[in-house]
C-alpha positions in Angstrom: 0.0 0.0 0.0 2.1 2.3 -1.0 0.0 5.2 -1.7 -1.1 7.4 1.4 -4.3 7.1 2.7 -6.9 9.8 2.2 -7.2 12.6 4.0 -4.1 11.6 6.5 -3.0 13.7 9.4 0.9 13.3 9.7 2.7 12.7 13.1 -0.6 11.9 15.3 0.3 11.2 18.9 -1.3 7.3 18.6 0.1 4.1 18.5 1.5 2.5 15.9 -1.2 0.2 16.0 -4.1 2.7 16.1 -2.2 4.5 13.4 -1.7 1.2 11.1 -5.8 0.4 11.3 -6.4 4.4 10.1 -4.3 4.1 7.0 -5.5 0.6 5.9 -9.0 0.9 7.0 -10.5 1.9 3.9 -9.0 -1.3 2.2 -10.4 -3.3 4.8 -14.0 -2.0 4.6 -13.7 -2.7 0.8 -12.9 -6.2 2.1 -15.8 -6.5 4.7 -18.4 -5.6 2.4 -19.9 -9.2 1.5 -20.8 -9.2 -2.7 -25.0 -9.8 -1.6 -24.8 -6.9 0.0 -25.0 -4.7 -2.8 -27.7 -7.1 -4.0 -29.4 -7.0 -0.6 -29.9 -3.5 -0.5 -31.2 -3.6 -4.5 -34.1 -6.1 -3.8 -34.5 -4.0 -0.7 -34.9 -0.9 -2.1 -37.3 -2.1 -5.1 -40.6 -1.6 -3.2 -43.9 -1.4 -5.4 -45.4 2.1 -5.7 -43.3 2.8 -2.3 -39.3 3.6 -3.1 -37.3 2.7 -0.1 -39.9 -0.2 1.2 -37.4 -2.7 2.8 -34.4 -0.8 2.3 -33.8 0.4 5.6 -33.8 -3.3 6.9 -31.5 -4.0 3.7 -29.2 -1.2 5.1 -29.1 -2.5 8.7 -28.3 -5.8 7.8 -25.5 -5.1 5.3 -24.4 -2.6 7.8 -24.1 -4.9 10.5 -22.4 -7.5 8.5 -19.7 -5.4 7.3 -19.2 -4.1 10.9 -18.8 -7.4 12.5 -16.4 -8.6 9.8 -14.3 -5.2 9.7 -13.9 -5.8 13.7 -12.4 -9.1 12.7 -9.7 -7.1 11.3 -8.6 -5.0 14.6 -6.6 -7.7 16.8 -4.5 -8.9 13.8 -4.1 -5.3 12.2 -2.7 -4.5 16.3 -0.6 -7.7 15.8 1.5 -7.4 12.4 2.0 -3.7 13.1 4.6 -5.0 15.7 6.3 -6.2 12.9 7.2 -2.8 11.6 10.7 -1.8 11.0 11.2 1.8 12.2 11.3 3.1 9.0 8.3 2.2 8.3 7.0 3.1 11.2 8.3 6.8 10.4 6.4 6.3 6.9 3.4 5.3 8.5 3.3 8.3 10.9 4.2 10.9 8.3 2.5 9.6 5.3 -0.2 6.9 6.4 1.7 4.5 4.1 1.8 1.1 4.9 4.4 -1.6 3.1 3.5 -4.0 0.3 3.6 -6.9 2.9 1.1 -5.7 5.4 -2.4 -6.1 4.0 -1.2 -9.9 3.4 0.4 -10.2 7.1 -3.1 -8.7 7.9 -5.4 -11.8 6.0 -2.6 -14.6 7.6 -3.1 -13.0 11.0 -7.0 -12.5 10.5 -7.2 -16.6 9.2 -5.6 -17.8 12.2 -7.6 -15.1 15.1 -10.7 -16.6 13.8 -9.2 -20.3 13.8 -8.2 -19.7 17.5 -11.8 -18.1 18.1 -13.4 -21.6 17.1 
């Protein structure tokens, strides 16, 4: 990830941790959001005569969905940013940038806190 992420804030007095889920949060929403919920909120929305019938259920649901799976994301996100080499640390404090490796890390970390959660 080697661009910066949106709208970043440079040298924020927060852990690395806290810092690391800012800058690749927007990836991991993107990651969260199931592929029915798009289609969820489509057959919600397509109420007879009455626009929006359903869709506020629709919304809720998908909402909730991509919360509880984005949360999955915070322990292991914590974890691998102990991995970070001071230099990219100092990246990731100025610039919100993260290394190639980390969003990976992130998905073999995530795999094995929901393995040890069974």
């Amino acid at each position: 990830m080697a661009t910066p992420a949106p709208k970043w804030v440079p040298n924020q007095h927060l852990t690395t941790g806290r810092l690391a889920w800012l800058a690749a949060r927007p990836v991991l929403l993107k990651r969260s959001r199931p592929w029915w919920s798009t289609l969820l909120r489509i057959v919600g929305s397509s109420g007879r005569g009455r626009p929006g019938v359903g869709s506020g259920l629709a919304r809720d649901l998908s909402t909730e969905v991509i919360d509880d799976r984005l949360a999955t994301y915070s322990v292991p996100v914590d974890r691998v940013s102990e991995r970070l080499s001071p230099a990219e640390v100092a990246a990731l404090r100025e610039h919100g940038t993260l290394p190639d490796w980390f969003l990976d890390a992130v998905e073999e970390e995530r795999k094995k806190f929901l393995r040890s959660l069974r």
